[in-house]
C-alpha positions in Angstrom: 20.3 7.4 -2.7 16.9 9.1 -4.2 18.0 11.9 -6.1 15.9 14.8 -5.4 16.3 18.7 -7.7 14.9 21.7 -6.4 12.8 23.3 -9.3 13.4 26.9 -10.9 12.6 29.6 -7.6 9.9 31.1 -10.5 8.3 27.8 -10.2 4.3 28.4 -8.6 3.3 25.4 -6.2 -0.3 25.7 -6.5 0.7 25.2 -10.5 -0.2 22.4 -12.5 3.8 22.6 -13.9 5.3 22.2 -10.4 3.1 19.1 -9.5 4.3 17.5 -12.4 7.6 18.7 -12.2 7.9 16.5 -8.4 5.4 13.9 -9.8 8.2 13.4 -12.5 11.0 13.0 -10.4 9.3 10.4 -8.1 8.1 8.1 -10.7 11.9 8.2 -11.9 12.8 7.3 -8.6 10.7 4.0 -8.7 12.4 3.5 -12.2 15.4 3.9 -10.3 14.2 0.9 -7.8 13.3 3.0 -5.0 9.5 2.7 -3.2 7.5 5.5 -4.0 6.4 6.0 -0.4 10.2 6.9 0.5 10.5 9.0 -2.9 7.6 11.1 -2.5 8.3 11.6 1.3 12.1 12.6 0.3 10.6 15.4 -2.3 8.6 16.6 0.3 11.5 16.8 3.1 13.3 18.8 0.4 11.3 21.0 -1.5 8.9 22.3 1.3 5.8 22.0 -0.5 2.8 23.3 0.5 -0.3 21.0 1.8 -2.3 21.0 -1.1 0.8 20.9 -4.0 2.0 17.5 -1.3 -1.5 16.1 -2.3 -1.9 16.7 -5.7 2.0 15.3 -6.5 1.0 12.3 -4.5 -2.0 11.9 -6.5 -0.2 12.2 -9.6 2.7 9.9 -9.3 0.0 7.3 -7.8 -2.2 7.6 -11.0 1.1 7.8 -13.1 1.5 4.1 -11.8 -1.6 2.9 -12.1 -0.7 3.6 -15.9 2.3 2.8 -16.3 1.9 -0.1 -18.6 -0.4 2.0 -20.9 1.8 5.0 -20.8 5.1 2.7 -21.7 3.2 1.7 -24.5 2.7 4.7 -25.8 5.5 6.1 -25.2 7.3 3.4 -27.4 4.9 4.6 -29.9 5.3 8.2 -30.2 9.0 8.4 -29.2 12.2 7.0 -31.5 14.2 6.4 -28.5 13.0 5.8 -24.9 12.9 9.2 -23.4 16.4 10.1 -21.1 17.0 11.2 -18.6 14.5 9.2 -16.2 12.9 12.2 -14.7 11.9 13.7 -18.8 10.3 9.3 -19.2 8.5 10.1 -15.7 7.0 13.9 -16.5 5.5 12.4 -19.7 4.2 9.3 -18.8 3.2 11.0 -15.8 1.6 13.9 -18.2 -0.4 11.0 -20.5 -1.8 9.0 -17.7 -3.8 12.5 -17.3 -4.2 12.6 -21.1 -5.5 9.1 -21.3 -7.8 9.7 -18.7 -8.9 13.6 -19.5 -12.9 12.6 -17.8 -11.3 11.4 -15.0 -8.7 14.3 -14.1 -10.2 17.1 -14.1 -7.6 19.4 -16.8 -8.3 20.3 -20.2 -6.0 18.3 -22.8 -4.5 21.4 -23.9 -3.7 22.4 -19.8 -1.7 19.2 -19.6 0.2 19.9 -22.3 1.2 23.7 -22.0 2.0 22.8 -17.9 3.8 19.7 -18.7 6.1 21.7 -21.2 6.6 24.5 -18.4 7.2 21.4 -15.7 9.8 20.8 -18.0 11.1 24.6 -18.3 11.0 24.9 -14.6 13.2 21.8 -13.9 17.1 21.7 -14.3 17.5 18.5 -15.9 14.7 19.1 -18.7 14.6 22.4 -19.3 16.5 21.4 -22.7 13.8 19.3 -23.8 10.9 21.4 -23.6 10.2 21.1 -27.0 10.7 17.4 -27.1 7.7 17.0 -24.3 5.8 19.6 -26.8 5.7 17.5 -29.7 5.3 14.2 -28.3 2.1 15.4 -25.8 0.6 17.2 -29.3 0.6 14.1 -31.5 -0.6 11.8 -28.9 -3.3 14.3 -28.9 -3.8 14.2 -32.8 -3.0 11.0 -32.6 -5.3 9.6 -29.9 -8.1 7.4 -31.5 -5.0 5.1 -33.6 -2.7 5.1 -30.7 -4.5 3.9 -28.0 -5.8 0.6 -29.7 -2.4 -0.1 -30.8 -0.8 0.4 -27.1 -3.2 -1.9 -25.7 -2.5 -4.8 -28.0 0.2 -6.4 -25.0 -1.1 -7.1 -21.8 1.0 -4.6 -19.7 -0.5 -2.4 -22.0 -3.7 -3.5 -21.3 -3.7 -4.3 -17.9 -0.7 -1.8 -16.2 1.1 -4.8 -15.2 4.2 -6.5 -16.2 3.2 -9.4 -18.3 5.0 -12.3 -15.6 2.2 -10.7 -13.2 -0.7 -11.2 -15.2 0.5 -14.5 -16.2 0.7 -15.7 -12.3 -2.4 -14.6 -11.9 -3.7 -16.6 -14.4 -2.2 -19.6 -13.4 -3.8 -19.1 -9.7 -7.1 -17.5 -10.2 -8.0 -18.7 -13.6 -11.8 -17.3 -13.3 -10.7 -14.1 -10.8 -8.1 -12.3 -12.3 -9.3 -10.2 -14.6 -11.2 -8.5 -11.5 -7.7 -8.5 -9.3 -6.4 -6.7 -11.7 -9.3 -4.5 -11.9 -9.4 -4.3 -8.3 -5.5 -3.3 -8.3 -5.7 -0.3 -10.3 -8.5 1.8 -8.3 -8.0 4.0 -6.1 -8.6 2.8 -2.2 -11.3 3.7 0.3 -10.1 5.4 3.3 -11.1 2.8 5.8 -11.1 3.4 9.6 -10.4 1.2 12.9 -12.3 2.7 15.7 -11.3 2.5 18.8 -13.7 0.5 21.1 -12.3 1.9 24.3 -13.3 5.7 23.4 -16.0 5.3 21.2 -18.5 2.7 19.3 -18.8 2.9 15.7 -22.9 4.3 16.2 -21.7 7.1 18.2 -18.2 7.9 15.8 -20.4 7.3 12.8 -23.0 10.6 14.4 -19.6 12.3 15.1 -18.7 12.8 11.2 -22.0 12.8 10.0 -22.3 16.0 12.9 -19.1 17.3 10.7 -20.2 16.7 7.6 -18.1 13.8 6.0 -20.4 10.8 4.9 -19.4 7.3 6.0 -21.0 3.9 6.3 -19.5 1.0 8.8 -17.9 -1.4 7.3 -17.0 -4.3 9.5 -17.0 -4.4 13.6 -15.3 -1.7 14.2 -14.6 -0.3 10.9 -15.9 2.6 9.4 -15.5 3.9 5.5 -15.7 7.5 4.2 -17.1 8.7 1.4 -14.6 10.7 0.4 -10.6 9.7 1.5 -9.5 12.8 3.6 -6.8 14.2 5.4 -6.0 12.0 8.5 -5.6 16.3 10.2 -9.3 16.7 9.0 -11.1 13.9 10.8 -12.6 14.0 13.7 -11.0 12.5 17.0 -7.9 11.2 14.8 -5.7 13.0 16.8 -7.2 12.1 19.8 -6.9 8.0 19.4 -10.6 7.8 18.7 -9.9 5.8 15.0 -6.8 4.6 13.2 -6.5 4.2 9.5 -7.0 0.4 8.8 -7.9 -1.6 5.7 -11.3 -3.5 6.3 -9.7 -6.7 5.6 -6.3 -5.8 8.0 -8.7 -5.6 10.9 -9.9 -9.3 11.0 -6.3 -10.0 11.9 -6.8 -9.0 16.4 -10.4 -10.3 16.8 -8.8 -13.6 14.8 -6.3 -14.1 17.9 -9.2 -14.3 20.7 -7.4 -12.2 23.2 -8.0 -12.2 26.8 -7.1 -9.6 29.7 -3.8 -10.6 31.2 -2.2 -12.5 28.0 1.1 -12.1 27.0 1.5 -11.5 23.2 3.8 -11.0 20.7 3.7 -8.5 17.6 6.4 -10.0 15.1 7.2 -7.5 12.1 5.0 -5.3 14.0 5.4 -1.6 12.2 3.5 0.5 11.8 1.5 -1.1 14.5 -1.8 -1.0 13.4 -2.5 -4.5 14.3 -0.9 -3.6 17.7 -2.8 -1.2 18.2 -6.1 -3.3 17.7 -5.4 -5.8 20.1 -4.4 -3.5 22.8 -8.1 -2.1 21.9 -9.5 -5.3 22.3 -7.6 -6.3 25.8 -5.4 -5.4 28.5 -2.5 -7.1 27.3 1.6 -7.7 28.2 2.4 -7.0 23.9 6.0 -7.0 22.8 6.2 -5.8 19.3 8.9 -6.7 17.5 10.7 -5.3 14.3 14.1 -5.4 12.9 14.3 -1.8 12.2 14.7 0.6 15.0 13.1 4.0 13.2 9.6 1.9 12.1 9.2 0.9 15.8 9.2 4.5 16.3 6.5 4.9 14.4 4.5 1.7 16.7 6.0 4.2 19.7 4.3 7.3 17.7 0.6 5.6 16.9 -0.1 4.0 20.2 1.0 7.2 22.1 -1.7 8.9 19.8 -4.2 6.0 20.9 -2.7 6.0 24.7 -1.9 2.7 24.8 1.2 0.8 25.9 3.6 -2.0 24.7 7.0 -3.0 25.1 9.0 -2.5 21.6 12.2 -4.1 20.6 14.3 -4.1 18.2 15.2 -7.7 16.7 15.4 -10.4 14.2 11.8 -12.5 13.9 14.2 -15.2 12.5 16.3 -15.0 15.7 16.0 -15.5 19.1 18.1 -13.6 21.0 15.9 -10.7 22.0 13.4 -13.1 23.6 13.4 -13.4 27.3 12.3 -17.4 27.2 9.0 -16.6 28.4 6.5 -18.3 25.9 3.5 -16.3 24.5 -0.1 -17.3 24.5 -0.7 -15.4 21.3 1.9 -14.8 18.3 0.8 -12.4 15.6 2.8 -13.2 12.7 2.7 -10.5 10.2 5.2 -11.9 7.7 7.3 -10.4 5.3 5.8 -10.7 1.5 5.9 -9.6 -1.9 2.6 -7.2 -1.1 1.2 -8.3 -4.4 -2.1 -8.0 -2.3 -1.9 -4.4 -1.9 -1.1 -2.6 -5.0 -4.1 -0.2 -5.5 -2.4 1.0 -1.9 1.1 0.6 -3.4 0.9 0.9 -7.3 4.7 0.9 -7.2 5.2 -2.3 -6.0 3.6 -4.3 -9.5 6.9 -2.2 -11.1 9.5 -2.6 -8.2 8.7 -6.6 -8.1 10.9 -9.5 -9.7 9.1 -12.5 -10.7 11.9 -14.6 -8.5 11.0 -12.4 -4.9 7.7 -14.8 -4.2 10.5 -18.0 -3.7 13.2 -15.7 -1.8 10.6 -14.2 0.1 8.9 -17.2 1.3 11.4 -18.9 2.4 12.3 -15.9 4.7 9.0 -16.0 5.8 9.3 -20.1 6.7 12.2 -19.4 9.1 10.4 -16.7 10.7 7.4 -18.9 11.4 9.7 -21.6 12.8 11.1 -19.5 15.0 8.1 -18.1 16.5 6.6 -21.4 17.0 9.4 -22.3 19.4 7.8 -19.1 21.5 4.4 -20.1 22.3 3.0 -21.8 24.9 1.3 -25.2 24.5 -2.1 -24.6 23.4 -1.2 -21.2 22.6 -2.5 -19.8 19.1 -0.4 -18.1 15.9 -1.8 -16.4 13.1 -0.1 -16.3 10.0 -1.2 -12.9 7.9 0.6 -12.2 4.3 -0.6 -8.9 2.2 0.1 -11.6 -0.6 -2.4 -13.3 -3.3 0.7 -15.9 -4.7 -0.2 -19.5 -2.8 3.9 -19.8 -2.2 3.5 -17.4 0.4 0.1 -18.4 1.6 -1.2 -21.3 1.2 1.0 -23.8 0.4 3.2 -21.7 3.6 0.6 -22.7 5.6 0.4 -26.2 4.8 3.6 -27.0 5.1 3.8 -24.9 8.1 1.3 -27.1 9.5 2.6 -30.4 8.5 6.1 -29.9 9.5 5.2 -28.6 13.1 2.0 -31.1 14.0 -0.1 -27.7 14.1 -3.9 -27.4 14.4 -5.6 -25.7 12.3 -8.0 -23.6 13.3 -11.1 -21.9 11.1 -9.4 -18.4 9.5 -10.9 -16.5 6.3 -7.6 -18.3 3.9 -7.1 -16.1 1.1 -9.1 -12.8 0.6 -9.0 -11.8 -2.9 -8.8 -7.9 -3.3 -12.1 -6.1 -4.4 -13.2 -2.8 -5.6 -17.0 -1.8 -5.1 -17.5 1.4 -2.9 -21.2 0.8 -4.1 -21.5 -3.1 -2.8 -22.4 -4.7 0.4 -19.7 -4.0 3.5 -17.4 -6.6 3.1 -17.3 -6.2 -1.2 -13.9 -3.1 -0.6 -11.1 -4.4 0.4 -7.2 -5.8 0.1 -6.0 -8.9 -0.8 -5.2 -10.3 2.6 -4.5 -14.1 3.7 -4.9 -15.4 7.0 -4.3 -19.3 8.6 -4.7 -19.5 12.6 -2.5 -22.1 14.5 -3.0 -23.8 17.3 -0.2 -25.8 19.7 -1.0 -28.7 20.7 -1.4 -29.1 24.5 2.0 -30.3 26.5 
């Protein structure tokens, strides 16, 4: 259960103090083990926060993990005693990551300071340790130029992972992984899908420049905006005319070769984007599948938006006993992973991650494929996607997939490492995505 404390009714929402206040309490909540997604959307539920104080705590707990390492470090520097409770450890690492970075944020050093102490008056569990927050914010200040050379003498200091992170990536990508990690802490493009069925990407691409917000395709059918923007704010969202999509999550339908008429299944399908792509691409009979009945909801909620149609159940990918016995001619397999592909998306999951998921995880994953495989027709095609850059899950998944089941192999993209170049050519901004194609051989 995320703990959640309404602040102080004198607290102002368009305040620099308030935003911190909520920023605080959700990066305790990851401390706490929870995903900062659920966190942030739990403040929100409870504290009825205006748009624009909802974007800036977002934006602060995001950039408060993308700093964490540093911000630990420091915080073992300046402080006798690791800071308690939680929610007083997240308001000042959440208050340095803006110190460390005072170019980037846009507040004066002294701002931070004087809002993170009222953050602190405003909140019942720190309103005794106002001073506390005070001194530790003033000497970092004085203190600056010798503590930050010190702090980024360990890796996690250095690097705003934990140091079994850094070392895997070592191990795999020996000449990449300074630049995954690189890529990992930046902020994402807002990519989007759009939908070939309404509109082509020429004609959506004169729609925003018509409003104003600069964008440049990206991919097929993907388009990327300047600036990331409220999803209410661009044109012909609500209509279905684009979905929000990662460049590299929309190779997965075109990789499937879908034809009018075939039947197809969507394992671990929420949020449905992928869904949603191949029912752009063809008239299809898709079942998505997930094992938790309020994320189909949200499939139901984005292909209503897009007015498209599949059958959803709710079910185990490991099981079979939602399937009718009627084989597929296309399985998407969208398996579960560790995500370590995704983090500039999900900063929170470098922190939430133990070094022994990757095994537990993959194994999950193993019995889901053999399950599936039993579903499809003869000749039919599977494609295995993971969000995940560790071989376990990819990889090596795939090659033992493919050993133990006599599968084809078919041409795929393998392992996309994650980049970070708004600047670069189309495909140079993206997540860290793999992808192995399957085919079954003919009866």
């Amino acid at each position: 259960m995320i703990q959640i404390s309404l602040l102080s009714p004198s607290a102002k929402a368009d305040s620099l103090a308030y935003q911190l206040a909520y920023a605080a309490q959700a990066v305790a909540a990851v401390r706490a083990g929870h995903a900062l997604p659920q966190a942030l959307a739990q403040i929100f539920a409870r504290s009825d926060a205006p748009a624009p104080a909802r974007g800036a705590i977002q934006d602060l707990s995001y950039r408060a993990m993308r700093r964490l390492g540093l911000t630990d470090a420091l915080l073992s520097l300046l402080a006798n005693k690791p800071p308690q409770p939680d929610v007083l450890h997240g308001l000042l690492v959440s208050a340095l990551a803006l110190l460390v970075e005072d170019d980037e944020a846009g507040y004066d050093s002294f701002t931070v300071v004087n809002q993170a102490v009222e953050a602190a008056a405003i909140s019942p569990e720190m309103s005794f340790a106002k001073g506390v927050v005070n001194a530790i914010l003033r000497r970092f200040l004085r203190e600056k130029a010798t503590l930050m050379p010190q702090a980024t003498k360990t890796p996690p200091g250095t690097w705003n992972y934990p140091t079994w992170w850094i070392d895997r990536l070592k191990a795999a990508y020996p000449e990449q992984w300074q630049a995954i990690l690189h890529a990992g802490n930046q902020a994402p493009p807002l990519t989007l899908r759009v939908n070939r069925r309404r509109a082509s990407v020429t004609e959506y691409l004169a729609e925003l420049q018509q409003a104003g917000i600069g964008a440049r395709q990206v991919g097929p059918y993907a388009v990327r905006l300047d600036q990331p923007t409220p999803v209410q704010q661009i044109p012909g969202f609500a209509a279905g005319l684009v979905s929000v999509q990662d460049a590299a999550a929309q190779l997965a339908a075109p990789l499937l070769d879908v034809a009018d008429g075939m039947r197809v299944l969507d394992a671990c399908a929420a949020p449905g984007g992928k869904a949603g792509h191949l029912l752009e691409l063809a008239d299809l009979d898709l079942l998505a599948l997930d094992h938790d009945s309020r994320r189909l909801q949200r499939i139901a909620e984005n292909l209503e938006r897009l007015h498209l149609r599949a059958s959803l159940v709710t079910g185990d990918a490991r099981q079979d006993d939602w399937w009718d016995g009627q084989p597929f001619d296309r399985i998407l397999a969208d398996v579960p992973c560790t995500a370590s592909g995704i983090v500039r998306r999900h900063p929170d999951i470098r922190w939430l991650r133990r070094k022994t998921d990757t095994a537990q995880l993959a194994t999950l994953s193993a019995q889901i494929l053999d399950k599936l495989w039993q579903m499809l027709r003869p000749n039919g095609k599977l494609l295995l996607v993971t969000c995940s850059l560790w071989p376990q899950e990819s990889e090596q998944q795939a090659i033992a997939f493919a050993q133990k089941h006599n599968a084809i192999r078919l041409p795929a993209p393998g392992q996309l490492l994650p980049t970070a170049d708004a600047e670069a050519e189309a495909d140079a901004d993206h997540d860290g995505l793999f992808y192995a194609l399957f085919q079954k051989p003919g009866a």
